[in-house]
Structure formats: C-alpha cells, structure tokens
C-alpha positions in Angstrom: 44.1 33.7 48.9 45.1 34.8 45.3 47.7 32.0 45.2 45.6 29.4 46.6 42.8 30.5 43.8 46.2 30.2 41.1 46.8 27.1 42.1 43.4 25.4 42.1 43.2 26.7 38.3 46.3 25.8 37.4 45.6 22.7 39.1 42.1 22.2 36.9 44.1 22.8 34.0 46.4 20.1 34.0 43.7 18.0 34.6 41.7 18.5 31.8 44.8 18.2 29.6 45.5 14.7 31.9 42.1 13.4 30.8 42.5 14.6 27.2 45.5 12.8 26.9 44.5 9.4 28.2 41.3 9.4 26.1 44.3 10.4 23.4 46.4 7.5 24.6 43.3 4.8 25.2 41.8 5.8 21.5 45.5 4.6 20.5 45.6 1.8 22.7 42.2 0.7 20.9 43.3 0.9 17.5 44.9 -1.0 14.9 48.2 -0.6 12.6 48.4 0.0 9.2 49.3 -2.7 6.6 52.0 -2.4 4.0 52.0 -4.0 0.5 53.7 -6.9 1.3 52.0 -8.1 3.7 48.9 -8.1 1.8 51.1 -10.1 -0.8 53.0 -12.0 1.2 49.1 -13.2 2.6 47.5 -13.9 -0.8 50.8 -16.1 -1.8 50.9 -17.9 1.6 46.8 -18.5 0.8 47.8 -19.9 -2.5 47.4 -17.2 -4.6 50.4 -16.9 -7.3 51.1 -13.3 -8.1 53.4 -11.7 -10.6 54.0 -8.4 -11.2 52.2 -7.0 -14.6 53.7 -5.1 -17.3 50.5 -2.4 -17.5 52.2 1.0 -18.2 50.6 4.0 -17.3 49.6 3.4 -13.8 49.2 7.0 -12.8 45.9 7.2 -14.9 44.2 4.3 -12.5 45.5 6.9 -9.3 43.3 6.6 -6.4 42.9 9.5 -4.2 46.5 10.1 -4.7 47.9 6.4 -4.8 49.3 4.4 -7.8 48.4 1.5 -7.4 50.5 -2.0 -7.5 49.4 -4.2 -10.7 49.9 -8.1 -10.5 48.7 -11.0 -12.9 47.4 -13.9 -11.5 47.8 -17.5 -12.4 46.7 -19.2 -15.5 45.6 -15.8 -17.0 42.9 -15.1 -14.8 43.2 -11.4 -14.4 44.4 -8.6 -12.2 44.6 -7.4 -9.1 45.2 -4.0 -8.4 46.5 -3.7 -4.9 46.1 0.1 -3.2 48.0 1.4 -0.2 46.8 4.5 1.5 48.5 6.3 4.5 45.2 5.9 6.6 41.9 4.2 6.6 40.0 7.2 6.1 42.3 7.8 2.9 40.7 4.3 1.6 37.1 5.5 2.5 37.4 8.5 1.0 37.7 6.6 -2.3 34.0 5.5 -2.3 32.7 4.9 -5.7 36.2 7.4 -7.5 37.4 3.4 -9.0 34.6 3.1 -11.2 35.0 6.5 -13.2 38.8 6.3 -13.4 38.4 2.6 -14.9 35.9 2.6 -17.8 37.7 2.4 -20.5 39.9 -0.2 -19.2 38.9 -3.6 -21.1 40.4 -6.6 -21.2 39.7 -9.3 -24.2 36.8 -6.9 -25.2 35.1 -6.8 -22.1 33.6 -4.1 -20.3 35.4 -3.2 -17.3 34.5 -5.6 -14.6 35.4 -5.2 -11.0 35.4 -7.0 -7.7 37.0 -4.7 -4.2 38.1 -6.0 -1.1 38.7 -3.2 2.2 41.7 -4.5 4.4 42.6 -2.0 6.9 44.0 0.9 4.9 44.2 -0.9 1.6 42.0 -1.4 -1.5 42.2 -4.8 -3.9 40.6 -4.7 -6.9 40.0 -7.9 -9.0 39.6 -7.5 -13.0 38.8 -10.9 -14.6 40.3 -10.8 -18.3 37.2 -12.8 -19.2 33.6 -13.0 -17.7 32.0 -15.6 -20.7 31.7 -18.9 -18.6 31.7 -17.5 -14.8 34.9 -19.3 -14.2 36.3 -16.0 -12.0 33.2 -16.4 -9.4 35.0 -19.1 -7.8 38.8 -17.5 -7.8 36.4 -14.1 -6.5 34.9 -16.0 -3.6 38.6 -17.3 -2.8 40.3 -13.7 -2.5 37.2 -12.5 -1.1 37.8 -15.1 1.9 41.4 -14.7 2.1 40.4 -11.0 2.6 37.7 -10.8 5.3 39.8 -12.9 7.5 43.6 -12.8 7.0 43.6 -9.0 6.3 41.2 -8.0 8.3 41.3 -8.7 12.5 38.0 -10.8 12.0 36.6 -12.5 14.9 34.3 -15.1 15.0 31.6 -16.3 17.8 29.4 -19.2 17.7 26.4 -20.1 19.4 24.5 -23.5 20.3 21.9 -24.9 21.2 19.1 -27.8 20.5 15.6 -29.2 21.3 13.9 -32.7 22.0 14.1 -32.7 18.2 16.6 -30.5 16.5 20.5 -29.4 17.2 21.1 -25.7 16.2 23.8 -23.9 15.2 24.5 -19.9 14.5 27.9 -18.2 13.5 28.9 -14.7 13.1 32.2 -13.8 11.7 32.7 -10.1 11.6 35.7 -7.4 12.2 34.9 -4.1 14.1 37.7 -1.7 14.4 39.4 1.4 14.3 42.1 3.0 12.7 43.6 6.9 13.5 44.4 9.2 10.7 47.1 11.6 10.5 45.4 14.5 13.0 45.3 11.5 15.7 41.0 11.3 15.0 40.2 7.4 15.1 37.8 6.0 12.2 35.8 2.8 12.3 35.5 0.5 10.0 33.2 -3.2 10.2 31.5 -5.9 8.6 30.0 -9.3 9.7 28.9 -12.3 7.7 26.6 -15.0 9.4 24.9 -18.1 8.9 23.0 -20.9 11.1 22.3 -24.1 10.8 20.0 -26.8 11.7 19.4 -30.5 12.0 16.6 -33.3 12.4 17.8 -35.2 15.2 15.2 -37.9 13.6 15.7 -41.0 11.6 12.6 -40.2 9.4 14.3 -37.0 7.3 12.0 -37.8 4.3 8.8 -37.4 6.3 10.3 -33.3 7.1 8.3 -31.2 4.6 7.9 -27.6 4.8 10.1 -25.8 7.9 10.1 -22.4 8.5 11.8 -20.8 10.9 12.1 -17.3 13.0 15.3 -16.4 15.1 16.5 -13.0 16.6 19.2 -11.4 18.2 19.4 -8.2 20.1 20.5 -6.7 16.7 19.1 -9.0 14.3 16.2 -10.9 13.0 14.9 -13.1 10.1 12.6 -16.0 9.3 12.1 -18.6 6.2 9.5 -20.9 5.0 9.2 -23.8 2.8 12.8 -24.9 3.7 14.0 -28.6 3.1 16.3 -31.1 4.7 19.1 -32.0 2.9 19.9 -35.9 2.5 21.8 -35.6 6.0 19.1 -33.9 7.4 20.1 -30.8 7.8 19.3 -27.1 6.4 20.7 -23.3 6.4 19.2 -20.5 8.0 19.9 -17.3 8.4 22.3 -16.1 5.9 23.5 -12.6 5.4 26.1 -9.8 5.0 26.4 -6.6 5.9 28.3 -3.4 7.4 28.5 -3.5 11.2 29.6 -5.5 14.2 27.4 -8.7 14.5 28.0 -9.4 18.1 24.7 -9.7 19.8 24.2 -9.0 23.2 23.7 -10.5 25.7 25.3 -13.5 22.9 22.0 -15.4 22.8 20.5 -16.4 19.8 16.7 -17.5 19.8 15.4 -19.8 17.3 12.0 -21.2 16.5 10.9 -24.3 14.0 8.0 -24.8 12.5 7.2 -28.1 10.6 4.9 -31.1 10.2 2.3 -29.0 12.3 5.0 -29.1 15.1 6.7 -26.0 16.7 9.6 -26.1 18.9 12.2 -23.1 20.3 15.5 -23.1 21.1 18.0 -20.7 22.9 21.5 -20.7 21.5 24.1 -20.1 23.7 27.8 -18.6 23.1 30.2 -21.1 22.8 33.2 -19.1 22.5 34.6 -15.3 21.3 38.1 -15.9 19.7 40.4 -13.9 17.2 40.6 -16.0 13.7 
C-alpha cells in the first residue's frame, strides 16, 4: 500500500512538472526572436534609407539602460539616428521616458533637442533632425516611422469590406501583437495598431453630397464624424487612429452607418483576409 501511495505521488509530481514545462515550451513556441543591429540597418538601407556611421564621441553619456548606442548620419544632412540594441524587450521598456533626461543638452545647429522613437522588438531608434525651421524632417519622420511599424516589427494587417445600394466601404487595421521572453524565460507583450476606413459615393452626382457623418464599431472599437466631404473622386476617410493594442476585432466585422442628404444607410464589413506584411 505504501508503494502504491509512493508511486501515485511521484506520479503527480512529474506531471505537474510535465505541464510546467509545456506551458514553458508553448510560451517559447509563441514568441518572437530578437533583432540584431544589422538587421535593423540592413532594413532601413534596403528601404532607401542611406546611413553612415557618425563621428559623435562620447557615446557612453547617451547610455540607455546600460546600452551605447549606435550613431549614424543620414543623407543630405538630415540628422541622426541613434540606433539601441537591448538583450530583451523588457530591457527596451524599461527605458520609458530615461532618453529625454540623458539628451537635453544635446543640440544641433542651436536647436533644442528634438526627438522622434521608434520600438522594434528589442531595439530603440531615435531620430534627431539637425534642423526643425521649415518642417522638412516631418516627411523623412513619417518614412522611418513606416519602415519601422512594418518591416521591424511582425505587423499584420486585415481588411474588411463591404457596401450598400449607395456606398462601397472599406476598413483596415494594421497592427503587431506579440511577445518576447526575457532572460528568466517570463514572456512580455508588446502591440500597437494603426487603422483607417474609407468610403465612397457610388453616385454620379458627388457635388450634390453635403454634410456626411458617420458611426462605425467593432467589438473593441468605436467612432463617428460629422460634416465630412467627398473628395473630387467621391470618396472620404473615416475612422483614423493609433494606439497601443491589438486591433483585431472579433468576430472581424465592422459596422458602419452614413448619414447624409437626410438619407441613412448601414453597412456590415466583412474580413477579407488576415495576412503577415
């Protein structure tokens, strides 16, 4: 009897350690690699981006959480990028807000510092325009800022459509959701999502259009608009935003209602497809 009563605990034991170890193993499974330097490089030159490295001295002052970072120079003198590699993503997330004391007194052609950060996986870029007089580094900002989200980052993207009697509709979400494990094995997440829809006048008479507004909602998301206007193609943007967090509504149905001209008409957008970018 005291054998038997050995056995069946030593028999519970292993598994509870079993179980441990595949939630262990399927965390893994789940999770994502880290990204090295050149990668991230190797990304922004295939992108179009020309990089050089930068004669800045003193790079252990601008030391994030531990990491020097890599300086470059871009093209035609329009500014840096500081490129940070950390051993996990919860090394990067640690860094929070750290970048903006450690840089004040760095200026460039008597500016006050100016910074734009990108997240990608376990690495940190930091863009320093040398000059912010005429805006001119908006547009090279939005470029890095794309090249980012969705070369460095596993984003995904899902569109929905859908139409009426009168108007075609359609919704996309772009995001990245994933996970990363740090040195004790414990996964973090990390996510973002950008979205935007889209409709259009299926009429001939766009000029007659005058006033839309709109409403749509997902199971995670809502918004609405008034006093929106056709463009000379007849169409319009709804439903713009950013933020932190998976996008992907469920069930994948996106409901939209237009207002306009004393008219009202909904319509249910459907998934059209759930592919890796």
């Amino acid at each position: 009897m005291i054998n038997k009563n050995i056995y069946l605990f030593l028999f519970t034991v292993l598994t509870i350690l079993c179980i441990g170890c595949s939630k262990i193993n399927t965390h893994q499974d789940l999770c994502i690699k880290e990204i090295k330097e050149k990668e991230v490089t190797n990304t922004l030159r295939k992108q179009g981006l020309k990089l050089k490295s930068s004669n800045i001295q003193l790079k252990e002052q601008y030391k994030l959480n531990g990491v020097n970072p890599s300086i470059y120079e871009l093209e035609r003198n329009n500014g840096y990028l500081f490129i940070y590699v950390f051993k996990t993503l919860a090394d990067r997330k640690d860094v929070q807000e750290e970048y903006k004391q450690i840089f004040k007194d760095f200026n460039v052609e008597d500016t006050p510092f100016f910074s734009l950060k990108y997240p990608a996986k376990n690495t940190l870029i930091l863009y320093i325009p040398k000059s912010q007089k005429d805006f001119a580094y908006l547009k090279l900002s939005q470029k890095i800022s794309e090249i980012v989200f969705e070369k460095l980052n596993p984003t995904k993207e899902i569109i929905f459509k859908g139409e009426s009697s009168t108007w075609e509709a359609e919704y996309k979400s772009k995001y990245y959701d994933y996970c990363m494990m740090d040195e004790n094995e414990i996964p973090h997440m990390d996510s973002y999502s950008k979205n935007v829809g889209i409709v259009r006048y299926k009429g001939k008479d766009i000029k007659n259009i005058h006033n839309i507004k709109y409403e749509y909602k997902t199971t995670r998301r809502k918004g609405s608009g008034t006093g929106i206007e056709l463009n000379e193609n007849g169409t319009a943007y709804f439903g713009g935003n950013e933020s932190n967090g998976s996008s992907l509504p469920e069930p994948r149905i996106v409901t939209l209602t237009i207002e306009w001209n004393e008219k009202k008409e909904t319509i249910e957008l459907k998934k059209e497809n759930y592919f890796e970018e």
